[in-house]
C-alpha positions as CSV (number, residue, x, y, z in Angstrom):
1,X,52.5,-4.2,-125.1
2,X,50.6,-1.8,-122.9
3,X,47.6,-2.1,-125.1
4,X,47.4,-6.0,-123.9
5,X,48.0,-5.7,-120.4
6,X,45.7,-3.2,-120.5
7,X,43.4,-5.5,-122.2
8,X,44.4,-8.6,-119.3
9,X,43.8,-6.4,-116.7
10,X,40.1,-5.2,-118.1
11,X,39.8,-9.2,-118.1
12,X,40.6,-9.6,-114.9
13,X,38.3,-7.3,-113.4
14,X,35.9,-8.2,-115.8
15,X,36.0,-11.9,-114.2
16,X,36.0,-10.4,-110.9
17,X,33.2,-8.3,-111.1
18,X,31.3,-11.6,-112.6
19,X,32.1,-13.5,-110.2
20,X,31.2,-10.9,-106.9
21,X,27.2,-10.3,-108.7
22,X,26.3,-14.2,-107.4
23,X,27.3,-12.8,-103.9
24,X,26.3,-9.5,-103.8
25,X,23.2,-10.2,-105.3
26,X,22.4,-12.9,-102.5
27,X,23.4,-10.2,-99.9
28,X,20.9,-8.0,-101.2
29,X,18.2,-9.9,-101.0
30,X,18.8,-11.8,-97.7
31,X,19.1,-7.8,-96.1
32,X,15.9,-7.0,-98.3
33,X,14.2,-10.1,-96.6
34,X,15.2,-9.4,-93.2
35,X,13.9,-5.4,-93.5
36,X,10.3,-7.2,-94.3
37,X,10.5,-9.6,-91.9
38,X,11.0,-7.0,-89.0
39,X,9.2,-4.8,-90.3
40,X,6.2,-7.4,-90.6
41,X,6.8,-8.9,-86.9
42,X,4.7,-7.4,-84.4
43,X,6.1,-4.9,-81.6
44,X,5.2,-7.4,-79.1
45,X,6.5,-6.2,-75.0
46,X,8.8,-8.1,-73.3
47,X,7.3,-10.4,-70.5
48,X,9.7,-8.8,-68.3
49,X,10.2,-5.0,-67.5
50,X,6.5,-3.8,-68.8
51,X,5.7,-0.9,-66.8
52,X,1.6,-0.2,-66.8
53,X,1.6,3.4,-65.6
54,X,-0.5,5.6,-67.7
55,X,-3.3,6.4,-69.1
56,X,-5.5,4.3,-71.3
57,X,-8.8,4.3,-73.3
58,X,-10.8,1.5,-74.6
59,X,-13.7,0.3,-76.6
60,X,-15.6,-2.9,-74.7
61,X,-18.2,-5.3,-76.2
62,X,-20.3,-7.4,-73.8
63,X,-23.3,-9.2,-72.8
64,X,-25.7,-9.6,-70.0
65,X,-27.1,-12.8,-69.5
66,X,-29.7,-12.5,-67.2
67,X,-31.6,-9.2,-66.3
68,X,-35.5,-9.6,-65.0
69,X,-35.1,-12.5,-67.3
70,X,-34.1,-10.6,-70.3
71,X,-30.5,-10.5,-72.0
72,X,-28.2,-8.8,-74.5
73,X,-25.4,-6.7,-75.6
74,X,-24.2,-4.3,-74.0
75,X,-21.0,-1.8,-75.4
76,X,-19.6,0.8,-74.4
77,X,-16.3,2.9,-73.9
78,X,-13.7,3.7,-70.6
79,X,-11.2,6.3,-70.0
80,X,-8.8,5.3,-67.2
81,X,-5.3,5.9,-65.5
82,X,-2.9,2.9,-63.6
83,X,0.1,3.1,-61.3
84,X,2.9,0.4,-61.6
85,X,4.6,0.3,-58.2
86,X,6.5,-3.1,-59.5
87,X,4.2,-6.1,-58.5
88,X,1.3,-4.2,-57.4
89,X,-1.1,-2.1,-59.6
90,X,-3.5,0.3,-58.6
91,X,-5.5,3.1,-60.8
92,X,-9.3,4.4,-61.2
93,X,-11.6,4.4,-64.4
94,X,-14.6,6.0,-65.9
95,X,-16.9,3.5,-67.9
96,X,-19.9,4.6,-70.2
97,X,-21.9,1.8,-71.2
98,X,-25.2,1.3,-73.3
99,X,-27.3,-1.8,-73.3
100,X,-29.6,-3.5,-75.5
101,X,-32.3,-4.2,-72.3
102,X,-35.9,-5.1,-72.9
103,X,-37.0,-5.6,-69.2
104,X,-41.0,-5.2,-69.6
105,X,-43.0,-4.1,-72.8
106,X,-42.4,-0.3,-73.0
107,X,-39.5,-0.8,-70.0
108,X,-35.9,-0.8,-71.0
109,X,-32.4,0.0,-69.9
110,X,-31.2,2.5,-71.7
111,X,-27.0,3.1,-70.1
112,X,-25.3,2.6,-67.1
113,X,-22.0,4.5,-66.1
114,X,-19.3,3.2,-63.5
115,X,-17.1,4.9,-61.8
116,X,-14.5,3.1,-59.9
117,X,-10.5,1.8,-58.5
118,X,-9.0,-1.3,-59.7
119,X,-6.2,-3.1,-57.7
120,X,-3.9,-6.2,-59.1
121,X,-0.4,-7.6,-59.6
122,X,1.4,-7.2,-62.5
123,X,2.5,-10.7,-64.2
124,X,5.0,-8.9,-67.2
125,X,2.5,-8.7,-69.8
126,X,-0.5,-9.7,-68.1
127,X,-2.4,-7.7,-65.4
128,X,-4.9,-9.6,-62.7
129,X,-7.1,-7.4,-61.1
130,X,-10.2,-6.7,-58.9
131,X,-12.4,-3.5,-59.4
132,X,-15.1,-1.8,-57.1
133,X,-16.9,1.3,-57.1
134,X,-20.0,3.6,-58.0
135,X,-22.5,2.7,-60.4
136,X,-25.6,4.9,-62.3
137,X,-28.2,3.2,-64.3
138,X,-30.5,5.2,-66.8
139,X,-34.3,3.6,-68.0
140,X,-36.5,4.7,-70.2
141,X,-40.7,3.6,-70.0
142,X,-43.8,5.4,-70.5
143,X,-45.8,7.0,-68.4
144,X,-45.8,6.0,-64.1
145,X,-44.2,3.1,-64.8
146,X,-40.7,4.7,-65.6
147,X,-38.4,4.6,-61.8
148,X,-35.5,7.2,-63.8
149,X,-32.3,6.8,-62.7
150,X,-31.0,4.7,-60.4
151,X,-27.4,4.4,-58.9
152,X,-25.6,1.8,-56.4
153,X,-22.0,-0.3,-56.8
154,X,-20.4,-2.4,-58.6
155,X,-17.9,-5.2,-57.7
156,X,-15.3,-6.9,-60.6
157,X,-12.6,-9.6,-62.1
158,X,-11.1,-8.9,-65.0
159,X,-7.8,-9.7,-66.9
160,X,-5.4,-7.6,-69.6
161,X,-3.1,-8.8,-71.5
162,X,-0.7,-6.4,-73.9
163,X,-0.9,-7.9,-77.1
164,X,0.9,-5.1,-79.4
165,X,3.7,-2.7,-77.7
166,X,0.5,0.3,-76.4
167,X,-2.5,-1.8,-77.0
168,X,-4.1,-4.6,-74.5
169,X,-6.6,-6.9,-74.8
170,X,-9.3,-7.5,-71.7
171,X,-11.7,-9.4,-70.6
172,X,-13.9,-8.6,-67.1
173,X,-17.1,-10.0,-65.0
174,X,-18.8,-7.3,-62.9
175,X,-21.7,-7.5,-61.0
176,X,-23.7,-4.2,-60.6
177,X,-26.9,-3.6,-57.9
178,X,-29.2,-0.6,-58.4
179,X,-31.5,0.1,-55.9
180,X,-31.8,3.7,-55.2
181,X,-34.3,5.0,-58.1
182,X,-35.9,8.3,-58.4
183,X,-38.9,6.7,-57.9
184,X,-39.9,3.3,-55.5
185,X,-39.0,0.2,-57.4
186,X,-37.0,-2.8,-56.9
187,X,-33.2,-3.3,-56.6
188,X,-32.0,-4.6,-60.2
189,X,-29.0,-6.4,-60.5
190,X,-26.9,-6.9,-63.7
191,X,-23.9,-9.4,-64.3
192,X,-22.3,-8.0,-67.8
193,X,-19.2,-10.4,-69.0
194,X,-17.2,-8.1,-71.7
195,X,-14.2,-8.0,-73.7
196,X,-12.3,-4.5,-74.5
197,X,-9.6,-3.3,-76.9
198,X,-7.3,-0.8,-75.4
199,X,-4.7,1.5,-76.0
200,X,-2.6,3.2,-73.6
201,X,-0.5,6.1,-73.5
């Protein structure tokens, strides 16, 4: 007798367990399927609540459109720092720059640096800004021809967006005028429109 209940009750849970596999094996995988899907979804900010204080470094591609009616690339990297005070952004930058600048046969631009302040409004994930400040150009010629280096301002637009939880994306017009040389030549102006990649602290 207690061999067969025995036996019904090795039945039962038998049954049971057959039964419970369908479910637990569907639980499985629907947890296993959402662990990939957050784990594949992109630590994107909220648009509310971002806070932009910090510092940040970047890489920038660019291009100059028309210099002493040459043009080309220009890329380079920035080092900066911003303060958040809630709607209103403020913070300074340091930008290296080298350019791809045939001005004249045996005339070229060889870098430029800028050092400057930004000011905008913050808009959650998105910043709007304006930019100002000191700017160095480098050349490099032969002979009597070469003016050295040259410095003067620079004046800005530009636009960042944060597309992953620290990095932003950018994109910025500046126009820069050189006219104090080493030696006498003529102001040169350069418009640059560039993108950057950014990550900040």
């Amino acid at each position: 007798m207690d061999l067969i209940n025995m036996t019904k009750r090795n039945s039962l849970v038998a049954l049971f367990l057959a039964a419970m596999y369908p479910a637990i094996s569907l639980a499985g995988e629907i947890e296993h399927a959402s662990a990939v899907m957050q784990f594949g979804k992109p630590a994107l900010p909220t648009e509310t609540g971002v806070d932009w204080t910090g510092f940040s470094v970047g890489l920038e591609l660019g291009y100059a459109p028309d210099v002493e009616s040459s043009s080309g690339p220009v890329y380079g990297a920035k080092i900066g720092w911003d303060y958040d005070f809630g709607k209103v952004i403020v913070g300074y930058f340091l930008q290296y720059t080298r350019t791809e600048l045939d001005i004249d046969p045996g005339f070229e631009l060889g870098y430029y640096k800028r050092f400057g302040a930004r000011g905008g409004f913050d808009s959650g994930v998105n910043m709007y800004y304006a930019s100002a400040g000191y700017a160095e150009l480098d050349t490099h010629a032969s002979g009597d021809i070469n003016p050295g280096a040259g410095s003067g301002y620079f004046v800005g637009l530009g636009y960042e967006r944060f597309i992953r939880e620290q990095i932003t994306f950018g994109a910025e017009l500046v126009y820069s005028e050189f006219s104090d040389f080493e030696r006498e030549f003529k102001d040169l102006d350069v418009t640059v429109l560039s993108f950057s990649l950014n990550y900040r602290f």
